[in-house]
C-alpha positions, 0 to 999 in steps of 0.5 A, spaced: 506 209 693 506 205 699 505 197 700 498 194 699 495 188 701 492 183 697 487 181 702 481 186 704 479 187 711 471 184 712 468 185 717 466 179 722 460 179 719 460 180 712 465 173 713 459 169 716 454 172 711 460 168 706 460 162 710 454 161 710 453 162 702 458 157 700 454 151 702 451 154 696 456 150 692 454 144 692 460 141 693 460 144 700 452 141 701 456 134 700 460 135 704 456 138 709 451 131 709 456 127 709 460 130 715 453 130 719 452 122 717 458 121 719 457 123 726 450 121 726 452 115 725 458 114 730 452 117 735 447 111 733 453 105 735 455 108 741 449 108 745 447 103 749 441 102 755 441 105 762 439 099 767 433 100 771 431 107 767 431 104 760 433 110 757 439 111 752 446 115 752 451 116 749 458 111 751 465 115 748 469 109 751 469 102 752 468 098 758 475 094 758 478 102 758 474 105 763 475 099 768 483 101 767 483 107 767 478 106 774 484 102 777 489 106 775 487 112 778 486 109 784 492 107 785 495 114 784 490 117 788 492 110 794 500 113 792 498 120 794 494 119 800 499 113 802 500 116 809 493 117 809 490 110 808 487 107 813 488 099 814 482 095 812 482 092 820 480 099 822 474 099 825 472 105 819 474 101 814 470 095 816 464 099 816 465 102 809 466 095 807 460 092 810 456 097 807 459 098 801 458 090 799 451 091 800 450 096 795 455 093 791 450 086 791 444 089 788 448 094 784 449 089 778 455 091 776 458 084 777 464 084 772 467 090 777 472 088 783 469 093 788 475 096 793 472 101 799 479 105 802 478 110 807 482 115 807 484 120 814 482 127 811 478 132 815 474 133 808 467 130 808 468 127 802 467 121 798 468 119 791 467 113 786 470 111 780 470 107 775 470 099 776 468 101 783 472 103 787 470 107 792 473 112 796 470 115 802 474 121 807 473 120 815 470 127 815 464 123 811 465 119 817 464 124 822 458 127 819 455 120 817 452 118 825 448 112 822 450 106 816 443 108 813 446 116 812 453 113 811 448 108 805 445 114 801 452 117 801 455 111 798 450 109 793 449 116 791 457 115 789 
């Protein structure tokens, strides 16, 4: 006689079918509600309220540690494109500035230290990231002719 195996093979569903029958149990049926409590509970305090929209969402992360990681990250990405970046002097640079001020007046973000840098790359790009830091690549520049369109790719960022 060969070797048996304790266990019997279910099929997939047959294990489903038993999952579902456990919250039969009512111990299962406490743990169930308090795990959906619990979760419910930590949605409920981190919503918040959307400025100008009013509507509510959901903040997994507080605003002290996405200001942080805002400016961490763009030091790195000033680290990597260091040969890349071009001097706030630039006629580029100013324009980006300028505009960039602007929206940043009306933004009401007062507690962030905006920073604009453009960076010679050919892809039309730009990006922000938290705290305001805004980066925008001379390929944007290129296809942006006027500072309105240049405007609605920055306050789309």
């Amino acid at each position: 006689m060969g070797y048996r195996h304790f266990r019997t093979h279910r099929s997939r569903t047959q294990r489903l079918v038993d999952f579902v029958y456990s919250f039969r149990k009512p111990r299962n049926q406490i743990l169930l509600g308090v795990t959906a409590a619990g979760c419910y509970s930590y949605y409920r305090a981190h919503l918040e309220n959307v400025p100008y929209t009013n509507r509510r969402r959901m903040i997994d992360m507080r605003r002290e540690d996405e200001l942080k990681l805002g400016e961490s990250q763009f030091s790195q990405l000033k680290n990597q494109f260091r040969g890349h970046v071009l001097s706030q002097a630039s006629p580029p640079s100013r324009r980006v500035e300028r505009i960039g001020r602007r929206i940043a007046r009306v933004s009401e973000q007062d507690d962030y230290d905006w920073e604009f840098v453009v960076f010679e790359r050919a892809e039309p790009n730009a990006f922000c990231l938290p705290g305001g830091k805004i980066g925008v690549f001379t390929g944007m520049l290129d296809l942006a002719d006027t500072d309105d369109e240049l405007a609605a790719v920055l306050a789309h960022e």
